[in-house]
Each structure stands twice: as structure tokens, then as C-alpha cells.
N, C-alpha and C positions, 0 to 999 in steps of 0.2 A: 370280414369286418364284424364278427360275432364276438360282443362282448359279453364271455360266460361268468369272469368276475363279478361278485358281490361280497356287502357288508351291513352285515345287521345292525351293526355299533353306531355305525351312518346313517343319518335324517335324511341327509341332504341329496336332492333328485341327483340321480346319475346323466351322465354327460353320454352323448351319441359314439358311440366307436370312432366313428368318422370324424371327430371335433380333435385338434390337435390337444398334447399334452396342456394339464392346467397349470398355470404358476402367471395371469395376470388376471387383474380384478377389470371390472366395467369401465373404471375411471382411469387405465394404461394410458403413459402418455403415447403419442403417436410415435417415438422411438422407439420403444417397447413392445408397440404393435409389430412394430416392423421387426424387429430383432425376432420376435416370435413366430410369425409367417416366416422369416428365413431360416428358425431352426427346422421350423417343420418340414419344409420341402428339402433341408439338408439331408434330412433326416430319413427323407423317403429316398431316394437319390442313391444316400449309400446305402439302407437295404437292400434295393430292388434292381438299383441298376448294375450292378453284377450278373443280375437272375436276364437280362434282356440283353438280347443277341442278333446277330447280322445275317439274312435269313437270303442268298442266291441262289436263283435256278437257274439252269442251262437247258434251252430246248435243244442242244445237238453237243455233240462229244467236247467242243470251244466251250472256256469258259465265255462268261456273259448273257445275255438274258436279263431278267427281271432283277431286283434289290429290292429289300426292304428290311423290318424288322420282326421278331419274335420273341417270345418269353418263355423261359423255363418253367413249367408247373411243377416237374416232379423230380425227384434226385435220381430215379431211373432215365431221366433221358428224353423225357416227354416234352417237347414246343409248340408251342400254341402260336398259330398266326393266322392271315388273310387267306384265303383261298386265290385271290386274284394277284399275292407275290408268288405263287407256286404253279400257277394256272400254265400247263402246258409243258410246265420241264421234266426232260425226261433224266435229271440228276438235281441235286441239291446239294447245299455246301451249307454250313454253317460256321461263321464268324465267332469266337469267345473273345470275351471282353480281353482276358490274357495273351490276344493273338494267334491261340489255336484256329487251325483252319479243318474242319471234318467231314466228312460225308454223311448224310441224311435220308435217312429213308422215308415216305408220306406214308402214313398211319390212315389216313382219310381225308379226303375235301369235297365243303359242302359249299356251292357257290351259293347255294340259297340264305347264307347267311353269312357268307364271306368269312367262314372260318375253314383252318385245314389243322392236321395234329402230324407230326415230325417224331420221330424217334431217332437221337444220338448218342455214341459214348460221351459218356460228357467225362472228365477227370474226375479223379476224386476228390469229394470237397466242394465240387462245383455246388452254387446257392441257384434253391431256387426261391419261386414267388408264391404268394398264398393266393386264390382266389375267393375275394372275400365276397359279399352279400349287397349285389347291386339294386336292391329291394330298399335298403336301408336310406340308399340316395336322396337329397334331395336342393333342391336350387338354394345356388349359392357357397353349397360345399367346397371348399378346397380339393381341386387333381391336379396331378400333376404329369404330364406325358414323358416319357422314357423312351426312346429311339433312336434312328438314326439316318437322319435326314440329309439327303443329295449326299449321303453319302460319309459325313461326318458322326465318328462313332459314339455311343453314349452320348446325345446331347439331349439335358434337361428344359422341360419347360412347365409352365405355370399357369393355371388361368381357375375358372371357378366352373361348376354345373349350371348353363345355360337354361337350359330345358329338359326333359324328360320324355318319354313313352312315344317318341319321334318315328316315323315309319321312313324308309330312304331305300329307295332303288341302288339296289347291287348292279357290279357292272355287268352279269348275269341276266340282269332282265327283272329279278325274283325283288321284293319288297320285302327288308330288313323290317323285322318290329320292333319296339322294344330300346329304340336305337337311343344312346347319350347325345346328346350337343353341350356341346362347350369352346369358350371361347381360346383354350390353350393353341398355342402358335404350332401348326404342324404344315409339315412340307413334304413332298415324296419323297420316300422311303422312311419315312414315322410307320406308316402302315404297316400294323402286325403289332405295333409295339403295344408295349404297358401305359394304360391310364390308371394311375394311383391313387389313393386315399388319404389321406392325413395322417389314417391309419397304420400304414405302411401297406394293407394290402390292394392287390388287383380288380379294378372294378368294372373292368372293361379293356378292349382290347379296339386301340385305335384302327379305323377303317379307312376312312376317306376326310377330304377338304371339300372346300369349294375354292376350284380355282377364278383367280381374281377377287376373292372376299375377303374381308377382315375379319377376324374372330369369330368362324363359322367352320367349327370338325363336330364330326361324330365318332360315336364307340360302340362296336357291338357292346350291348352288356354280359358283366361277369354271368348271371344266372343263365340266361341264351347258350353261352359258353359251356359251361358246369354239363349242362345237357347234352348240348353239340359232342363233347366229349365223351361222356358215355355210352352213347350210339357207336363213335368211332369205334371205340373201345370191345365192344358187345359185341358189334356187326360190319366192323369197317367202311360203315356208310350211313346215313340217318337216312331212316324206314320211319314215316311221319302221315300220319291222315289230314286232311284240310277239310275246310267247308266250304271255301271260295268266298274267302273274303281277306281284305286287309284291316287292321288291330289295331289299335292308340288306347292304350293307358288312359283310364280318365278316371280323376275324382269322384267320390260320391259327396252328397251334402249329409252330415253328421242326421239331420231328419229323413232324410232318404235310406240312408245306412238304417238305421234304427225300424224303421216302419218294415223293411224287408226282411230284417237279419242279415244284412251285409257285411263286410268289411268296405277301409275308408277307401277303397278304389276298385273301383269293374274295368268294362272294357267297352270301346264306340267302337263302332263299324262305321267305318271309313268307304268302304267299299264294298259291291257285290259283283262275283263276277256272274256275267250271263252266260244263266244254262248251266252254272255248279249248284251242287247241294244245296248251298245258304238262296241262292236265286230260287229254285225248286219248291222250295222249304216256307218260302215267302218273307225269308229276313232281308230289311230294309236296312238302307245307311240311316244313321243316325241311331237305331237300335243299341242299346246300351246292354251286353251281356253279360250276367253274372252269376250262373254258373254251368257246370256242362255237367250233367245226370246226376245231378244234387253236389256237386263238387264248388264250392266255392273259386270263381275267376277273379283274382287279385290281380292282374296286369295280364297285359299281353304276354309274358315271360312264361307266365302258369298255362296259359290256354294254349300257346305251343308245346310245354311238356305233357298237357292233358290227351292232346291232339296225338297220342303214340300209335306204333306200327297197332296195337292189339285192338282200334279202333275201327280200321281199315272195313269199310263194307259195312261196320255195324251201325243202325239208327241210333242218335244219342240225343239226349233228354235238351233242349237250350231254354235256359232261363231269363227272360230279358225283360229289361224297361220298356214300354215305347208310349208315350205324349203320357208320363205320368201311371199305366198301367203294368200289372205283374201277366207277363205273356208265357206260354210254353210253346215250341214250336219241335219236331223231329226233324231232323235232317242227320240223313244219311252219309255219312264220310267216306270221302272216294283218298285213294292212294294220292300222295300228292308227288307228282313225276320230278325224278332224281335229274335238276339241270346239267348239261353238260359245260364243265369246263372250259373256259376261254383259251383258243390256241393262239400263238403265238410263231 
């Protein structure tokens, strides 16, 4: 969602990546609104929904098992999905929108954040998706979910960004950070799929409902992902230090920002676990962190990538708010234990 266009010949403030094509003014009549939300999500739909695919595993030689969905990131073969549609199969298949039916190999799965990465031949030609800048987000956005739910292939839906910097328990146990809410209509087997941008790219990767709710999903975010990813990639497994604590994205006030040298968002501690590092250490909930050994924490999304294997063991520097005061605290980062997969 990185818009690297510019023009000097133009006055006029630039529009957010995430904002559909322009072509109506303030005063659109309400037809015109509407025609325009429907190019937009046309318009993702046919990008992306080529690049999102039918994602089975089979825990034994029989087809059957789990279903859900995934997304193409790369023209080599790369799938990004759930960890919890792959959780325990000892084969995988993968669905193309053209009716190809292929075999799939797990690259990695991380339950702790309900991602896993697939590699298939895909044909040639096959699209993929861009993972664009879930940093950029913000309530109200237009997304649009790409999946395939109970089972019905490529089926679109529509809703706006809910909320932001949401924490949600995995069916793992482990506390997703970072997590999207929105109200786009999803059902089992959406899971894995693409949550889009306006922009046409990936902003997130649908995880879960609540069942029985109305207009209540979440999405791993793309940048969680970006990450998740390259750990696969690197070392087949995300090697990750913690502090023992849970994370929520939060605001700063433009006076707060300013008085500290901040950026416009740190991070609240939600949680301490007793007897970890951050408990140790003497970090309270409520504690507002903002940066780790001089590094600026922008979202829970940075202080998971900050949190890397090369931290393991070593004391690092935390920077925190607490009742209005600039705190330093050391706390030591312990390995944070690789959850095991849900069997089925």
C-alpha cells in the first residue's frame, strides 16, 4: 500500500494509497457514491481474487480434513495462510481458481500467530498478491475479504476497519497482537484468505469469526506477516525473544508525542505474565512502551520484529510511560517457546 508516486507540478495534498481511485467531489450524489464503492471492490476482486486459493489438508492418506483459504504472495509458489487450516496434516492440496488441483509442501507454521507459508508449482502466469503496509490502516477504511467460505469458491465480501491493534487468542493458546477487526462477513473456510485494500493490496490475512456475532472478524496483519515470513524463509520456524507480556497498539496525544520525541503511536501492556522477564523487570499493565534500546516502538507489529532470535538472553534497554513519567526498566528476554500445532 506504499505510495511511491509523486508530483511537484501538484499543490494539492495527496490522497492515502488506501483511498479508492478519485473521480468524485464531496458533494457526489448518493448514486455516484454507490457506483463508486462498487468499482472499487470490483476492482479488488478482480486483482486479487485470482492470487486466493482453496487451501486442504488431510491428516491421513483419505482426502478430508480441515478446508479453508490462502493467498499467493509470490510467482514462485509461495501461500500464505492460517496455521490452524494446516494444523496436523500430514498432506496438503491446493485448489486454483482454474480448477487445478496440486500438492503442497509446509514451508513453516507458526501457531503463535496463526500463520503457515506453503510452497506450490503454480502454472505459469498464475497472479499473485502484493502485501501491502498494514501500518497505514486506519478505521473506517474500506477491505474487502477474498475466500472461500463452507466451501463456495472465490466468494467476495465487503465491510470497513472496525478497530485496530486488537490482541485475540489463537486456537493455540498464544495471544495474536496487532490483530485487525472488521465488520466484513466471514464464515469457515474465509480463514487464510485475503483482506484487501481499496488499494488492491493485502492487508491482512483473515483468521477467525466470532461465532454467533454479527460483524465481528479479525486479520492477522500484513506487517505481522511480512515478518512471519521471513523467519520461514531464513530458518523454517520463527526464533522470537518475548518479555512476557501482551501488546495493544495505542495512540499517543500529539503533546505527549512531542514532550518525548515520539511517534503518533507506542504500545500498552495489557498484560504481565508472572515470573517472565517483564514481571521480573517490574513492568506493570497499563505501562505504555515506547522504545526497546533506543529504538522507537510504533505498534505492537515493531516490538514483535524488534523482539528477534539475536535478542534471546540478552538484557534490553525499555522505554516507558507510566502515571505521566519517562521510566527505563532492563529486562532480560527469554526464548519465547515454539507452540506445538493442533492435532487433529
Amino acid at each position: 500500500m506504499l505510495d511511491t508516486s509523486s508530483s511537484s507540478s501538484s499543490s494539492r495534498p495527496s490522497s492515502s494509497p488506501l483511498d479508492p481511485p478519485e473521480g468524485g467531489s464531496s458533494e457526489a450524489s448518493p448514486d455516484a457514491l454507490i457506483d463508486a464503492y462498487s468499482r472499487a471492490v470490483a476492482a479488488v476482486a478482480d486483482r486479487v481474487g485470482p492470487a486466493v486459493v482453496r487451501v486442504q489438508g488431510a491428516a491421513s492418506g483419505r482426502r478430508g480434513g480441515g478446508f479453508g483459504s490462502g493467498v499467493v504472495i509470490a510467482g514462485d509458489g509461495l501461500v500464505l495462510t492460517n496455521s490452524h487450516v494446516v494444523a496436523g496434516a500430514r498432506r496438503m492440496r491446493i485448489g486454483l481458481v482454474d480448477g487445478g488441483d496440486r500438492e503442497a509442501e509446509l514451508i513453516g507454521d507458526d501457531p503463535a500467530t496463526d500463520l503457515a507459508l506453503l510452497r506450490v508449482d503454480l502454472p505459469h502466469g498464475a497472479v499473485a498478491a502484493a502485501l501491502g503496509d498494514s501500518k497505514v490502516l486506519k478505521r473506517g477504511h474500506l477491505v474487502v475479504g477474498i475466500g472461500n467460505p463452507l466451501g463456495f469458491e472465490s466468494t467476495i465480501t465487503a465491510g470497513i476497519v472496525s478497530a485496530l491493534g486488537r490482541s485475540l487468542r489463537s486456537q493455540s493458546g498464544y495471544l495474536i497482537d496487532d490483530v485487525i477487526q472488521t465488520d466484513a462477513a466471514l464464515n469457515p473456510g474465509n480463514s487464510g484468505g485475503a483482506l484487501v485494500a481499496a488499494s488492491g493490496q493485502v492487508v491482512g490475512i483473515n483468521t477467525a469469526m466470532i461465532a454467533g456475532a454479527q460483524g465481528l472478524a479479525f486479520a492477522v496483519s500484513s506487517n505481522t506477516a511480512r515478518f512471519v515470513i521471513g523467519e520461514f524463509i531464513a530458518h523454517g520456524r520463527v526464533r522470537r525473544a518475548h518479555l512476557g507480556i501482551a501488546a495493544q497498539t495505542v495512540p499517543l496525544t500529539r503533546r505527549v508525542a512531542l514532550a518525548i520525541h515520539a511517534g503518533a503511536n507506542a504500545v500498552r501492556v495489557g498484560e504481565v505474565q508472572a515470573g517472565g522477564p517483564a514481571d521480573q523487570a517490574g513492568l506493570r499493565v497499563g505501562d505504555i512502551l515506547i522504545a526497546l534500546d533506543g529504538t522507537a516502538i510504533a505498534g505492537a507489529d515493531d516490538l514483535l520484529r524488534l523482539l528477534d532470535a539475536a535478542r534471546i538472553g540478552r538484557p534490553v534497554q525499555v522505554s516507558l510511560l507510566r502515571e505521566g513519567r519517562l521510566v527505563t526498566r532492563t529486562v532480560t528476554a527469554r526464548e519465547r517457546a515454539q507452540p506445538e500445532p493442533a492435532r487433529r
